[in-house]
C-alpha positions in Angstrom: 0.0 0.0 0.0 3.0 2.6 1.3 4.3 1.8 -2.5 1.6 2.5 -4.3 1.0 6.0 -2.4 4.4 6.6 -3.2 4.1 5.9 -7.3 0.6 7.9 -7.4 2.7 11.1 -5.4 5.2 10.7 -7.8 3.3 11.0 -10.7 1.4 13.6 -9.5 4.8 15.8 -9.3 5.6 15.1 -12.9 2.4 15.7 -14.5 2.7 18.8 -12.0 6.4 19.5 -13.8 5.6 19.1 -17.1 1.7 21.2 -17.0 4.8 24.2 -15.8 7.3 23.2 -18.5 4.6 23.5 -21.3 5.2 26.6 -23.3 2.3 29.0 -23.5 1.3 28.8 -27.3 1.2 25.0 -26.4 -1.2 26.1 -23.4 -3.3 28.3 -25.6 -3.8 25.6 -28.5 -4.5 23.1 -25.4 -6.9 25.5 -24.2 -8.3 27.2 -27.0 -10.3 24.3 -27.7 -14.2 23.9 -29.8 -17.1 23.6 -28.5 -17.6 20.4 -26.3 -19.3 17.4 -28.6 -22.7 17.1 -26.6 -22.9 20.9 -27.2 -22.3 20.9 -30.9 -25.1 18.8 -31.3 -27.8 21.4 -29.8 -27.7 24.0 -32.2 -26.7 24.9 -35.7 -24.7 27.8 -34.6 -22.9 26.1 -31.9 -22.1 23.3 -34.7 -21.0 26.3 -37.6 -18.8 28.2 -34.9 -17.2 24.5 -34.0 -16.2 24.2 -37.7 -15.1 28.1 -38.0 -13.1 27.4 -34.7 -11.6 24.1 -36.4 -10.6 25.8 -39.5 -9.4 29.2 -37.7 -6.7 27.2 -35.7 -5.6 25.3 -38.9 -5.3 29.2 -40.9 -3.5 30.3 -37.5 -0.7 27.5 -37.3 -0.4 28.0 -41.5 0.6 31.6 -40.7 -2.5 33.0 -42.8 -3.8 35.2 -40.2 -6.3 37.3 -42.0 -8.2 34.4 -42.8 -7.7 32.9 -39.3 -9.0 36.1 -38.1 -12.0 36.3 -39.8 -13.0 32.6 -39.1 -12.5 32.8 -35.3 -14.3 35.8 -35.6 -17.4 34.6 -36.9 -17.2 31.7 -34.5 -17.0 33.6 -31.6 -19.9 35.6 -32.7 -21.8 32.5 -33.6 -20.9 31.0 -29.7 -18.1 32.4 -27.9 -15.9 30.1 -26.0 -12.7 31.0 -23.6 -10.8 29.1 -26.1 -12.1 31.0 -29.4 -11.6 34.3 -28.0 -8.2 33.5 -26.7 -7.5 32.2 -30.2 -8.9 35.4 -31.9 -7.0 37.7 -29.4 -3.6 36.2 -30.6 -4.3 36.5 -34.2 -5.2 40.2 -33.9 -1.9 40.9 -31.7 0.1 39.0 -34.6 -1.6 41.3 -37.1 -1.0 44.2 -35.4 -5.1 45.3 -34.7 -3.6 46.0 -30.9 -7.3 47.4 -29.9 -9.2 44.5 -31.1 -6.6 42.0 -29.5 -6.9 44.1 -26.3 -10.6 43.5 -26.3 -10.9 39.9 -27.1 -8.6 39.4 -24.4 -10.6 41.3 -21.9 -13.9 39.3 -23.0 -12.1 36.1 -22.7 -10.9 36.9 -18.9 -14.5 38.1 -18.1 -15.6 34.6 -19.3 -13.3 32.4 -18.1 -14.0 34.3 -14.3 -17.6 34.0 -14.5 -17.2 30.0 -15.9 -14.5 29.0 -13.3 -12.2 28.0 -16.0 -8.4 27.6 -15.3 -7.4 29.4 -18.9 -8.6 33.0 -16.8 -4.6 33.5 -16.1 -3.4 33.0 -19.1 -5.8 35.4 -20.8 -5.0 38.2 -17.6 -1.6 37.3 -18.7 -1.7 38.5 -21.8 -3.8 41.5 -21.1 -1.4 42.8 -18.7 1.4 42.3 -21.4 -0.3 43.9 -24.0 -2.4 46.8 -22.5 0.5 49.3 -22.2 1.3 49.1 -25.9 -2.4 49.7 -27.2 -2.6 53.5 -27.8 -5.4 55.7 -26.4 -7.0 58.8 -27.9 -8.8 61.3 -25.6 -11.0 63.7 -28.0 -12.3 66.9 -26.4 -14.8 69.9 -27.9 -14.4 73.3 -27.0 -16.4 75.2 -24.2 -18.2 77.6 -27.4 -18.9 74.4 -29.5 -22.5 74.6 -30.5 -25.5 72.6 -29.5 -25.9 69.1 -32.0 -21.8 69.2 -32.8 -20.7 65.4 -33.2 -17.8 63.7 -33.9 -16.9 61.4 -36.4 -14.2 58.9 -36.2 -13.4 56.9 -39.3 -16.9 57.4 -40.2 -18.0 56.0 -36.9 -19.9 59.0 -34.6 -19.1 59.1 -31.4 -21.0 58.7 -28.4 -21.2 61.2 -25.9 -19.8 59.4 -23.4 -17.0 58.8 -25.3 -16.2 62.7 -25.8 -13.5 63.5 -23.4 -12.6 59.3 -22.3 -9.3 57.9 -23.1 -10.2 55.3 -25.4 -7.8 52.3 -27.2 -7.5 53.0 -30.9 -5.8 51.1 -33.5 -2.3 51.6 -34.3 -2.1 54.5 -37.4 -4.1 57.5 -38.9 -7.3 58.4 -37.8 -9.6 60.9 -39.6 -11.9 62.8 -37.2 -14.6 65.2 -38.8 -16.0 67.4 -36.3 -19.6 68.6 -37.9 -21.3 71.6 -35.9 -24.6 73.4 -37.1 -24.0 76.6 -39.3 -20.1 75.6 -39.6 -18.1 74.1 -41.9 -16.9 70.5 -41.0 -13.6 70.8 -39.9 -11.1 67.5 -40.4 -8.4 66.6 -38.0 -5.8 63.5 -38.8 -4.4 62.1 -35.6 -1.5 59.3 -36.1 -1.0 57.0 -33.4 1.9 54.8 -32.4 2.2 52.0 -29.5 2.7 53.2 -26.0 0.8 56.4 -27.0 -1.4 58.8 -25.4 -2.9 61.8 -27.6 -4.8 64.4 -25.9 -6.3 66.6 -28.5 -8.9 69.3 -28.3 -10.9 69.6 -31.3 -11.3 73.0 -33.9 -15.1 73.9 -35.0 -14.8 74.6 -38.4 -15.8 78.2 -39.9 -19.5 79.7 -40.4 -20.7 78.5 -43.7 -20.7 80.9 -45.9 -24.1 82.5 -47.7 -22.8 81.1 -51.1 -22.3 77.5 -49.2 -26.1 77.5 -48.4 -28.3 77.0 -51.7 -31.2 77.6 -49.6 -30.4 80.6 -48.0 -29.4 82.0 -51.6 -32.2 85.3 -52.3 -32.2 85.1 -56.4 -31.6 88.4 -57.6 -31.6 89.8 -61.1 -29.9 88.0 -63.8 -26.8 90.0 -65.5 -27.4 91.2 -68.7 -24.2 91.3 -70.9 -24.1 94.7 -73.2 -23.9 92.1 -76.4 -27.5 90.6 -75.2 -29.0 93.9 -74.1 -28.8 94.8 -77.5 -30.0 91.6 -78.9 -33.5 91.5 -79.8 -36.4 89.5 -78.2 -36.7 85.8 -79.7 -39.0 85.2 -82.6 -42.1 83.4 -82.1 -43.3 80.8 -84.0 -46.2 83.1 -86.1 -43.5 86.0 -86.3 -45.5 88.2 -83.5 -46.7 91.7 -84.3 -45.3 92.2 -87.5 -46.5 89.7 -89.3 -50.2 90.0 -88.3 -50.2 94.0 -89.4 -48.4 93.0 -92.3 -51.2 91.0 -93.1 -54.1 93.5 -92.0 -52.0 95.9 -93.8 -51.3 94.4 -97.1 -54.8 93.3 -97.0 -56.4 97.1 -96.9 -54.1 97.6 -99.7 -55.4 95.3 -101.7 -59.2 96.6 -101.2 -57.8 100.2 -102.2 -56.1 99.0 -105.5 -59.1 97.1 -105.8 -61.5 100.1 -105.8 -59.2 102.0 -107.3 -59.6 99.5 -110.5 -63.5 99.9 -110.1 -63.2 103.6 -109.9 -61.1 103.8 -113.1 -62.8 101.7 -115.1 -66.0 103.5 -114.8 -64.3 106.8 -114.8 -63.2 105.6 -118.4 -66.8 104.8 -119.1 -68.4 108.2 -118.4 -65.7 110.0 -119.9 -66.6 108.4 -123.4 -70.4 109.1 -122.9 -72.4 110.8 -125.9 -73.5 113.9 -126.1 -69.7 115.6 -125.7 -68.0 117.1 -128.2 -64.1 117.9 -127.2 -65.2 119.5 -123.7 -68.3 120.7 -124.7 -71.4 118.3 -123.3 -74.8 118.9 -123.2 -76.3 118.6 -119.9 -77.0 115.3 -119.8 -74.2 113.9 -120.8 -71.6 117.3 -118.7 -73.1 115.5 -115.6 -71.9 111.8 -116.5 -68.6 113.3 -117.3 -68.1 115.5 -114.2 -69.0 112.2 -112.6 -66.6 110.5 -114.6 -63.6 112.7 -113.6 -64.4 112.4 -109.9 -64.4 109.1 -110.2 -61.0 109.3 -111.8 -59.8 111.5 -109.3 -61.0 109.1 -106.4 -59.3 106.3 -108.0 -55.8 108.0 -107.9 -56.2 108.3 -104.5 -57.2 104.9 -103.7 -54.4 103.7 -106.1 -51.8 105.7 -104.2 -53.1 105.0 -101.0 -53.7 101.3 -101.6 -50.0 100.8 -102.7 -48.3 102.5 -100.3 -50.3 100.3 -97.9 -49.3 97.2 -99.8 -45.8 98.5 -99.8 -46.1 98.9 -96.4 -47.0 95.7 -95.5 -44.3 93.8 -97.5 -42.4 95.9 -95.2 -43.4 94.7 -92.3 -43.6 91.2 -93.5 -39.9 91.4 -94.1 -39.3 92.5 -90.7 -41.3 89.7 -89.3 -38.8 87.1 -91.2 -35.6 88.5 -90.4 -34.8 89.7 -86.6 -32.5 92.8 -86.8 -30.5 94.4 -84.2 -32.2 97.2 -84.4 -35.7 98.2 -85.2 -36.9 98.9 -88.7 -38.9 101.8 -89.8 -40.7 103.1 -92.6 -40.5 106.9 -93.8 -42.8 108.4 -96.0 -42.7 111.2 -98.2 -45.4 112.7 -100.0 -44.3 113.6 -103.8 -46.6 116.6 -105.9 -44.8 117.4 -109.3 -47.3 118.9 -112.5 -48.4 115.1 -113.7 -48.4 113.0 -110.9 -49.5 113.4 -106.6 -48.4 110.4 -104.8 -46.2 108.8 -101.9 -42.5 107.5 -101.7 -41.7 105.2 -99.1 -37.8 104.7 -97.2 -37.1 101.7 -95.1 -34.6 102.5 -92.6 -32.6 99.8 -90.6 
């Protein structure tokens, strides 16, 4: 009996031994183990994240960490495990994504403290090792920022409980947009490096300017250059004004020459009526002849008149077909000499 005490002690101090010789990636892979087999069998996502976690660790140990990453990700968002998480934290610190690491190992020391589970030291471990090196950002507004100003860090607002707290950031440039009511959005690049700290209090950008703000525009009087004040109005399609009195116009013209036909004619008529002799008529017939020459005398008029209104409306048709630059008018001249009484017309551009 005293013997076999004695081999079961000494076993117990090498297992003891060799549990403190084993190296701590050894621990982690030991430890960073899937889902238990009764539990993969409850649900599908606790039997997806065992395969994710499967193929993670195989990506991890082939030195392809941004697909390991993305696998233990989605495994330990499917059912997260002390083991995944630890996993996923070591990735991340390989990679570089210090902030992400830093977390991951946080969540997997809260779970393995709440489970009871061994593995809590070597993720506290860790954390301790790598919190100094994450870098933190502490972003501040000034005391006349306006109401409603946010912040934006690489497109991500932030809360504002997050204004003026030292958070962990990732390692490298950050763009942060500071977007206040009736100012400009200013932009601010902060670089960060491990082991860093950056304080910064953020600029409000400057008031937006009238022309910045198509709303608050008042529309005022479009410029006229001196080339299209002296243009003239366009055209429309039935040639506007002009044409229609060119019409009216030519068209009492017509009714003038017209009667002025009739009139001659029958002026011509009662000239030739019997009963005259040279200028000497009888009564009869000195009557139809007196009316003959007023008749003749009528009919010169309306002829004159008539034409000049015919020529008059060509006019103005002409105008109505060909925009000038200037407007077009008509002069007239009466003419008297010892044969003939009528009008000359002038078109002046």
């Amino acid at each position: 009996m005293d013997s076999q005490v004695k081999r079961a002690a000494l076993l117990g101090s090498a297992l003891g031994l060799l549990a403190v010789a084993m190296p701590p990636r050894a621990f982690a892979q030991d430890a960073a183990s899937p889902p238990p087999a009764q539990e993969a069998t409850s649900s599908p996502d606790v039997i997806a994240a065992s395969e994710l976690f499967r193929q993670g660790r195989a990506a991890f140990d082939a030195k392809d960490y941004p697909t390991a990453r993305a696998r233990l990700s989605e495994s330990a968002r499917l059912s997260p495990h002390v083991g995944t998480l630890i996993s996923l934290a070591e990735c991340e610190e390989t990679l570089g994504v210090l902030a992400a690491a830093r977390t991951h190992w946080q969540q997997a020391v809260d779970l393995a403290t709440g489970q009871g589970d061994i593995r809590q030291a070597f993720a506290r471990e860790h954390l301790a090792a790598l919190d100094p090196r994450v870098p933190r950002m502490t972003l501040r507004l000034p005391d006349d920022a306006p109401a409603g100003t946010t912040i934006r860090v690489d497109d991500v607002e932030l809360r504002a409980a997050s204004i003026g707290l030292a958070m962990p950031a990732e390692l490298g440039k950050h763009v942060v947009l500071v977007v206040a009511p009736g100012r400009d959005t200013q932009r601010t690049e902060v670089l960060l490096v491990e082991h860093e700290s950056r304080y910064t209090t953020l600029a409000i950008g400057p008031v937006t300017s009238p022309a910045a703000t198509p709303a608050a525009a008042t529309p005022g009087p479009v410029p006229v250059t001196p080339t299209e004040a002296r243009a003239p109005a366009a055209e429309s399609p039935s040639g506007g004004a002009p044409r229609v009195a060119s019409y009216v116009t030519m068209g009492a013209g017509l009714v003038g020459v017209a009667s002025a036909s009739y009139l001659g004619v029958k002026a011509i008529d009662g000239k030739n009526v019997q009963g005259c002799n040279g200028n000497l008529c009888t009564s009869p017939a000195a009557a139809t002849r007196n009316a003959a020459i007023d008749d003749g005398n009528a009919a010169t008029w309306l002829f004159v008149g008539g034409g000049a209104l015919l020529v008059t409306g060509a006019v103005l048709w002409v105008v109505s077909r060909r925009p000038a630059p200037s407007t077009a008018a008509v002069e007239w001249t009466p003419t008297v000499d010892s044969r003939h009484v009528g009008i000359a017309a002038r078109l002046a551009w």
